[in-house]
KETORDREN-981941 format. One record per residue (C-alpha): residue in three letters; x, y negated, z. Coordinates in pm, 1 decimal. Layout:
// KETORDREN-981941
resn:ala	east:X	north:Y	up:Z .
...
END
This chain:
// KETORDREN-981941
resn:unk	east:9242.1	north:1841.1	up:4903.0 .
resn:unk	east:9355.7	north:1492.7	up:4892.9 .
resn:unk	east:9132.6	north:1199.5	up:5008.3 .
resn:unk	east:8934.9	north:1036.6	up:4782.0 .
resn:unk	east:9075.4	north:692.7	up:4661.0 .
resn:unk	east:8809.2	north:397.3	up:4723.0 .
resn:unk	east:8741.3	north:380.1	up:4360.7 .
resn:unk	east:8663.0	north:747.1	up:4329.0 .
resn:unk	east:8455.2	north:663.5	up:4581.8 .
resn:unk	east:8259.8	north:388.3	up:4447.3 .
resn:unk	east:8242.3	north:619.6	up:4072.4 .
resn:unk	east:8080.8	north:846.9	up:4264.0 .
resn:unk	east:7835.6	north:690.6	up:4435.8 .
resn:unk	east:7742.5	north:524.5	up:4082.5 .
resn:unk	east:7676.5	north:847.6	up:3969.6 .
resn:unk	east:7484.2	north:944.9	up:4254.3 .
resn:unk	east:7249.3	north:634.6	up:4222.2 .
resn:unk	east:7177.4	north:687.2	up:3829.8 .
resn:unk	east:7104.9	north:1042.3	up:3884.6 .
resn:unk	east:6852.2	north:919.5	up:4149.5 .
resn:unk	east:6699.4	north:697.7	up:3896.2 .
resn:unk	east:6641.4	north:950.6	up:3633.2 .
resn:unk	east:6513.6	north:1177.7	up:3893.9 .
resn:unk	east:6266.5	north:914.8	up:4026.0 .
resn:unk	east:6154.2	north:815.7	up:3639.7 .
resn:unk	east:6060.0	north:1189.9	up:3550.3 .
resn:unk	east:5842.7	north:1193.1	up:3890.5 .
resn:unk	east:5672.8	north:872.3	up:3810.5 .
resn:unk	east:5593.5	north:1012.0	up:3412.6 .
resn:unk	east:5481.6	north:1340.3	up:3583.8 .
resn:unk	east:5195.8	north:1131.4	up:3807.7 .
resn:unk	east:5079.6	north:879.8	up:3550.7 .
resn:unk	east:5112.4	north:1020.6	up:3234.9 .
resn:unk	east:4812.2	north:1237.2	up:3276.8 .
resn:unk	east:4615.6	north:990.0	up:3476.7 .
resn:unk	east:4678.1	north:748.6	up:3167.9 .
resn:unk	east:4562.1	north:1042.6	up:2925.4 .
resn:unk	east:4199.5	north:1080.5	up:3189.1 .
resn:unk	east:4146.2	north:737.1	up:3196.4 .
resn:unk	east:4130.3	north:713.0	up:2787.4 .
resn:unk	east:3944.5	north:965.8	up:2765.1 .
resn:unk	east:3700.3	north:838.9	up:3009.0 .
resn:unk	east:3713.8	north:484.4	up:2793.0 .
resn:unk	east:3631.4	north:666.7	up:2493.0 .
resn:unk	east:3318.8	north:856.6	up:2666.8 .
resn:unk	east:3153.5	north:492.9	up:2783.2 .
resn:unk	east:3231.9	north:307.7	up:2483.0 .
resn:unk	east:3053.6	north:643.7	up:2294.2 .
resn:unk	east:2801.7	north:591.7	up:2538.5 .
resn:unk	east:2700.6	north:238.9	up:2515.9 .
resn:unk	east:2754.5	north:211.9	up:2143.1 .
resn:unk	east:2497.9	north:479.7	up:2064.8 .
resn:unk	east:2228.9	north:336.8	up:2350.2 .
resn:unk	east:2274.7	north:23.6	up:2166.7 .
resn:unk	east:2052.0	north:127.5	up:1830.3 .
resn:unk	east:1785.2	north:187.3	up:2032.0 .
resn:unk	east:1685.6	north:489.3	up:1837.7 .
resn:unk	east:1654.6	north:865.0	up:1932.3 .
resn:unk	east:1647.4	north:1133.0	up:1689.1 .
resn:unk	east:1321.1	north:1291.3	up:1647.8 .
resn:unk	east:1274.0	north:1677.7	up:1520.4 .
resn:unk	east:1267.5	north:1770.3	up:1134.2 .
resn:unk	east:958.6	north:1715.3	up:991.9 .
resn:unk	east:762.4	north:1549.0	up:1314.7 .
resn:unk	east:648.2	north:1182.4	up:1345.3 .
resn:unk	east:718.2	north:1032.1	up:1634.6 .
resn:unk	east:447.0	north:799.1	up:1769.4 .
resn:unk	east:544.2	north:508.1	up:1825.2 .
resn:unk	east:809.2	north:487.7	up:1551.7 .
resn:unk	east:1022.1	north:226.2	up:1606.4 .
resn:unk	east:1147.7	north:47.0	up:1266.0 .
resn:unk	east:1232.6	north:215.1	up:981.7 .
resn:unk	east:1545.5	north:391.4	up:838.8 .
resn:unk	east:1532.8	north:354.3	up:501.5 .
resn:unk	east:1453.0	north:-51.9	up:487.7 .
resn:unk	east:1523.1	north:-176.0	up:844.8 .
resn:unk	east:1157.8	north:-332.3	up:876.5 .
resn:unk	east:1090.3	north:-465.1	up:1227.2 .
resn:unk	east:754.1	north:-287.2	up:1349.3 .
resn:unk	east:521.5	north:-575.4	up:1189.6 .
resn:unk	east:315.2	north:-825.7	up:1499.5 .
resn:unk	east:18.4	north:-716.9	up:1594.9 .
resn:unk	east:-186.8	north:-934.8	up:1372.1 .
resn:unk	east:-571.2	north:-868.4	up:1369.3 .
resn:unk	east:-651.5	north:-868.5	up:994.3 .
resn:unk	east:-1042.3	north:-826.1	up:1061.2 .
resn:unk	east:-1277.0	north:-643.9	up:1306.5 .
resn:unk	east:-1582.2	north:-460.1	up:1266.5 .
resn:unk	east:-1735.2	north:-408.8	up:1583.5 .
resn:unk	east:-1480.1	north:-196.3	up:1843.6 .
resn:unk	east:-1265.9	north:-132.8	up:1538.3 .
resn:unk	east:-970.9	north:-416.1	up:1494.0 .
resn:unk	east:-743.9	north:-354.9	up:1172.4 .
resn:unk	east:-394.2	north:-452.8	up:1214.0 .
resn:unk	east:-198.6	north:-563.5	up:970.9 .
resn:unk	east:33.2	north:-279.3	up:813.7 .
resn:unk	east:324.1	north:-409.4	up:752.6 .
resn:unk	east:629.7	north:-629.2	up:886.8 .
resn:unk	east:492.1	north:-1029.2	up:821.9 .
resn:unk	east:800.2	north:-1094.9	up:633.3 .
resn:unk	east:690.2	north:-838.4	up:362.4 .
resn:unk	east:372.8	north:-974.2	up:308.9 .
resn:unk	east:278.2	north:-1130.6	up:-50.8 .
resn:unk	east:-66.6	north:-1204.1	up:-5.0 .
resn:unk	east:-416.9	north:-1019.7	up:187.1 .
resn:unk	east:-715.9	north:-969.0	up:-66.1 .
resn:unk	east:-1074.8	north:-899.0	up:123.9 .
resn:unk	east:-1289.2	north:-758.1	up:-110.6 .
resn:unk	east:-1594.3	north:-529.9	up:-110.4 .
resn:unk	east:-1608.6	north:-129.4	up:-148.5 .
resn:unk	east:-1837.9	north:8.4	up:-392.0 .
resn:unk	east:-1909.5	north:352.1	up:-223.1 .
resn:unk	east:-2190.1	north:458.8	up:17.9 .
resn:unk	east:-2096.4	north:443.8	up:385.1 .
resn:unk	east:-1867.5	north:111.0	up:361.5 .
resn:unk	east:-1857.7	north:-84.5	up:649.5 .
resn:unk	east:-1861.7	north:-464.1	up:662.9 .
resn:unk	east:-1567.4	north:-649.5	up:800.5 .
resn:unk	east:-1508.8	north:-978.5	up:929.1 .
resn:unk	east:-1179.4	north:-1106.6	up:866.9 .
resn:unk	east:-968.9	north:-1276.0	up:1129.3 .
resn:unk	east:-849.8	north:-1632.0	up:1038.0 .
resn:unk	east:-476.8	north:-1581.7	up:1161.2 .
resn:unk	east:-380.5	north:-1377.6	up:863.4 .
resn:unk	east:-127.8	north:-1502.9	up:641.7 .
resn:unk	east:-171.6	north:-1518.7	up:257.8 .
resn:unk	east:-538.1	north:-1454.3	up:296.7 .
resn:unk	east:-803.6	north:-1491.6	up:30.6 .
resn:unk	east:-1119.8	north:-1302.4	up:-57.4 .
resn:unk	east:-1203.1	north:-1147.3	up:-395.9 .
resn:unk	east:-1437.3	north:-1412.8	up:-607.2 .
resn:unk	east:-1525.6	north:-1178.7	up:-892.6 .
resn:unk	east:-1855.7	north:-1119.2	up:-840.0 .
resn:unk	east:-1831.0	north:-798.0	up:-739.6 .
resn:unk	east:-2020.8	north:-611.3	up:-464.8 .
resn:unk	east:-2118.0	north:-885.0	up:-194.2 .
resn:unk	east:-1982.8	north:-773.8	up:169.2 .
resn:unk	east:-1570.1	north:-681.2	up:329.1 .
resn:unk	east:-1501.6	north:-368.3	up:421.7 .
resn:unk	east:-1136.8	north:-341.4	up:232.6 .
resn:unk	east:-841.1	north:-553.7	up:245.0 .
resn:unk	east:-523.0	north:-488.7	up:-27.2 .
resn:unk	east:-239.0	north:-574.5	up:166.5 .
resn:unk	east:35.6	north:-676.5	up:-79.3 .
resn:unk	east:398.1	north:-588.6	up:-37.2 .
resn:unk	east:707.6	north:-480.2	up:-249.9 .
resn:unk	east:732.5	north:-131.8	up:-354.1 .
resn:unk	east:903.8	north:99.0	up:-54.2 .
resn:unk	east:788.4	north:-126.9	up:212.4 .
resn:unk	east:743.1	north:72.6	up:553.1 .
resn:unk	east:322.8	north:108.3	up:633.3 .
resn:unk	east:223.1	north:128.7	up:958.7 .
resn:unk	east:-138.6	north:262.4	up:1107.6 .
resn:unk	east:-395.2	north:-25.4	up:1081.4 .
resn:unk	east:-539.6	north:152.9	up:1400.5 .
resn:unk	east:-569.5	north:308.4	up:1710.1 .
resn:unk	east:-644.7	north:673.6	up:1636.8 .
resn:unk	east:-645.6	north:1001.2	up:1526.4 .
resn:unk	east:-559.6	north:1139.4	up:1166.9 .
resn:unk	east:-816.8	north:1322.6	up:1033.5 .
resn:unk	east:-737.6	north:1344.7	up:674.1 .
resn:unk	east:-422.1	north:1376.3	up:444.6 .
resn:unk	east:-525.0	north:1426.2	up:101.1 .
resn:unk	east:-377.2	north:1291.5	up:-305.5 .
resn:unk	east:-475.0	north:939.9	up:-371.1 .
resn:unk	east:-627.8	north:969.3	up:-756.0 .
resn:unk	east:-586.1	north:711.8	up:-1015.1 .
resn:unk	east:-761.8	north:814.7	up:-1345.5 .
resn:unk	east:-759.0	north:1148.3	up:-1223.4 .
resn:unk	east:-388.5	north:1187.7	up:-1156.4 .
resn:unk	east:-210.4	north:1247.5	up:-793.7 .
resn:unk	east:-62.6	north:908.0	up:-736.2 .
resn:unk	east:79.9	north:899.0	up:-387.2 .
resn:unk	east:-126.1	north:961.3	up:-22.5 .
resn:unk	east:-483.7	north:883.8	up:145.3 .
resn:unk	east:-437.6	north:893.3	up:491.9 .
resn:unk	east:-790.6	north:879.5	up:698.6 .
resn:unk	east:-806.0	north:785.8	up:1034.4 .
resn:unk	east:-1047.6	north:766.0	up:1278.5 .
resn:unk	east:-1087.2	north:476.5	up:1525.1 .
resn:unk	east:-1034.6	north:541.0	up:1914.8 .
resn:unk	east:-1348.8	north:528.6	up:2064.7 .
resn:unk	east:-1532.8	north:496.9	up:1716.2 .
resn:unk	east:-1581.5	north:842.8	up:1628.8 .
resn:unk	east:-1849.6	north:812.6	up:1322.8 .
resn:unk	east:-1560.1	north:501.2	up:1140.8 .
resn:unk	east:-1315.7	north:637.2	up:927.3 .
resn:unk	east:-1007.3	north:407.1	up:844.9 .
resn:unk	east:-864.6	north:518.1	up:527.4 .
resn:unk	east:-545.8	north:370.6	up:412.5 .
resn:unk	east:-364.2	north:451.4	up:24.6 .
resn:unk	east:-163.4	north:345.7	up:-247.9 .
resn:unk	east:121.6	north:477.8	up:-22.9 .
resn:unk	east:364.1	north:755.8	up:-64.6 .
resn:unk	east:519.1	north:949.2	up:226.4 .
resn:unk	east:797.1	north:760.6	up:467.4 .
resn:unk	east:1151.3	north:791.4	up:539.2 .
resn:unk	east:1267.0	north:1168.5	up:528.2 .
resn:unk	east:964.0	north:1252.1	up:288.2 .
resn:unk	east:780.2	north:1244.0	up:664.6 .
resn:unk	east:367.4	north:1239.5	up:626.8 .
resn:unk	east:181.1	north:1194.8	up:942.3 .
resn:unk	east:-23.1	north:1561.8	up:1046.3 .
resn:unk	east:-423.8	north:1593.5	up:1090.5 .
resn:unk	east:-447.6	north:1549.7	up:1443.4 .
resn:unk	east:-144.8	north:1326.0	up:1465.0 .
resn:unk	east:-243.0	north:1036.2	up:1748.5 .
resn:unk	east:-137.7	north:685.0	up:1599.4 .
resn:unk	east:-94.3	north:307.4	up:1757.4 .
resn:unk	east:-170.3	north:-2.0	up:1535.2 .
resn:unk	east:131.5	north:-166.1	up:1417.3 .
resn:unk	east:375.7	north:116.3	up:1588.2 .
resn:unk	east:312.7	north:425.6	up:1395.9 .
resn:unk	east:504.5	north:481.8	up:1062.2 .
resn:unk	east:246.7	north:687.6	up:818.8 .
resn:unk	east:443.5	north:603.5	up:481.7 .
resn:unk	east:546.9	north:335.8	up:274.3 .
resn:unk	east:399.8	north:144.1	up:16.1 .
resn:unk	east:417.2	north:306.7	up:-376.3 .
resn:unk	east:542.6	north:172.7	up:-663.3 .
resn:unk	east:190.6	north:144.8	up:-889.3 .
resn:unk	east:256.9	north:-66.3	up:-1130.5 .
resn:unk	east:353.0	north:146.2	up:-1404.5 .
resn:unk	east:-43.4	north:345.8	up:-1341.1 .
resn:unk	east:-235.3	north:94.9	up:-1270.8 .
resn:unk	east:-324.1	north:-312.8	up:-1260.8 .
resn:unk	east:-466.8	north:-503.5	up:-949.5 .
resn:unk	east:-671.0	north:-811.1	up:-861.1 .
resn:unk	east:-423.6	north:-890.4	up:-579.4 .
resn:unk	east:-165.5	north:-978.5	up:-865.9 .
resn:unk	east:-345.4	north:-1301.0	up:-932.3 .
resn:unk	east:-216.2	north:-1451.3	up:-579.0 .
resn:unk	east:114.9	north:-1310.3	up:-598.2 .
resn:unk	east:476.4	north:-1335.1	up:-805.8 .
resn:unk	east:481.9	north:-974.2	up:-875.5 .
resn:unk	east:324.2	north:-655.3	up:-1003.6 .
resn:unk	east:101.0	north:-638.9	up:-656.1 .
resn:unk	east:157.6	north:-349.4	up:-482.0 .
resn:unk	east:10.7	north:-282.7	up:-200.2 .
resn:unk	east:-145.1	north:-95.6	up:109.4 .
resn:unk	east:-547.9	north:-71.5	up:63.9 .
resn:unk	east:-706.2	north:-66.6	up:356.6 .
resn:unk	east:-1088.6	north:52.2	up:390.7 .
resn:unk	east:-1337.1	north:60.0	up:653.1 .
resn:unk	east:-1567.2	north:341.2	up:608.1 .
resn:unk	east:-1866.3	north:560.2	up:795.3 .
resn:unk	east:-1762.3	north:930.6	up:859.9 .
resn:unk	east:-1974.3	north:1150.2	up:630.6 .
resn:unk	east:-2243.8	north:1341.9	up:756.0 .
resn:unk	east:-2422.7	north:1636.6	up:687.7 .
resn:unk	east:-2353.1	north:2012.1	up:643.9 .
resn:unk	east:-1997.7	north:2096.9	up:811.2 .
resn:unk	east:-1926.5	north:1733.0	up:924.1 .
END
């Protein structure tokens, strides 16, 4: 076989060095490609991560109340200040809803054996007292906010009671009754609500912090029935009703 010329030579070796380079770029796809492919997927995983941590909520089971309940889901309400509406002895009501929802606070009497007199705090905003002549003494406060407006507990305690709030007779909405920590013979009761996000009403025996625990939100009365807290607001005045009672006694109590 002849020699080779110099310019075969050189075609060769040309040859020889771009096969080399082809050989050297599969290698190099071969090692990074899938470390590429890892390191995505890895990306995807923290940014997952971080973006759920960042709502600052955790899902709770079907049909329990968590306790505390941070805000709501249906209206975004911050969980409201801990603003001392009035205090009766070791009891302090709280008010029971987010400031920023608040239309006015009515202190007024309750006509039924067993009410307990309140003195109300001077911080609360929008506060009057009812001057109607009615019965002399506080031991309820309408707290008035628009329809759907997340209600928190007033109080520190345990629910005791869950029963239909009655207007002329007729189911309208939830009473929830709760009884003070450390107060055993007070009952809080709280109505003119209707249960919270999910359809979610607090259980008997369902521990509750004041300002913290969602037990509802406020219902839409208006159509059923007319209130005195309307007079010191721009709407229909809805509102949580707040009362400060004794625990009955007697036979099975």
């Amino acid at each position: 076989m002849p020699p080779l010329t110099r310019d075969e030579l050189r075609s060769r070796r040309a040859v020889r060095r771009q096969a080399d380079r082809h050989r050297s770029n599969r290698v190099l796809l071969t090692v990074v490609a899938p470390a590429v492919l890892v390191a995505a997927v890895i990306a995807a995983l923290v940014l997952a991560f971080y973006d759920g941590g960042s709502s600052g909520q955790a899902a709770s089971p079907p049909g329990q109340l968590a306790s505390p309940v941070t805000p709501s889901a249906v209206d975004g309400d911050p969980a409201p200040q801990r603003v001392v509406l009035a205090r009766a002895g070791q009891v302090a009501v709280v008010l029971p809803v987010a400031r920023r929802q608040v239309t006015a606070v009515l202190f007024h009497a309750v006509a039924e054996p067993g009410a307990i007199n309140m003195t109300p705090s001077l911080a609360v905003p929008h506060a009057v007292a009812a001057d109607d002549g009615g019965e002399p003494g506080t031991s309820g406060v309408d707290v008035g906010a628009p329809a759907g407006t997340t209600v928190y507990s007033p109080v520190d305690g345990v629910v005791t009671a869950v029963v239909p709030h009655r207007i002329a007779g007729r189911p309208e909405g939830l009473e929830i009754i709760i009884t003070p920590s450390d107060v055993p013979d007070a009952a809080v009761r709280v109505s003119h609500i209707e249960p919270g996000p999910d359809g979610i009403v607090p259980q008997v025996g369902t521990s509750v912090g004041a300002g913290r625990t969602v037990i509802g939100r406020v219902r839409d009365l208006s159509r059923v029935a007319t209130f005195d807290i309307a007079r010191y607001t721009n709407d229909a005045g809805n509102n949580v009703q707040v009362d400060l009672l004794r625990q009955p006694t007697g036979p099975g109590n």
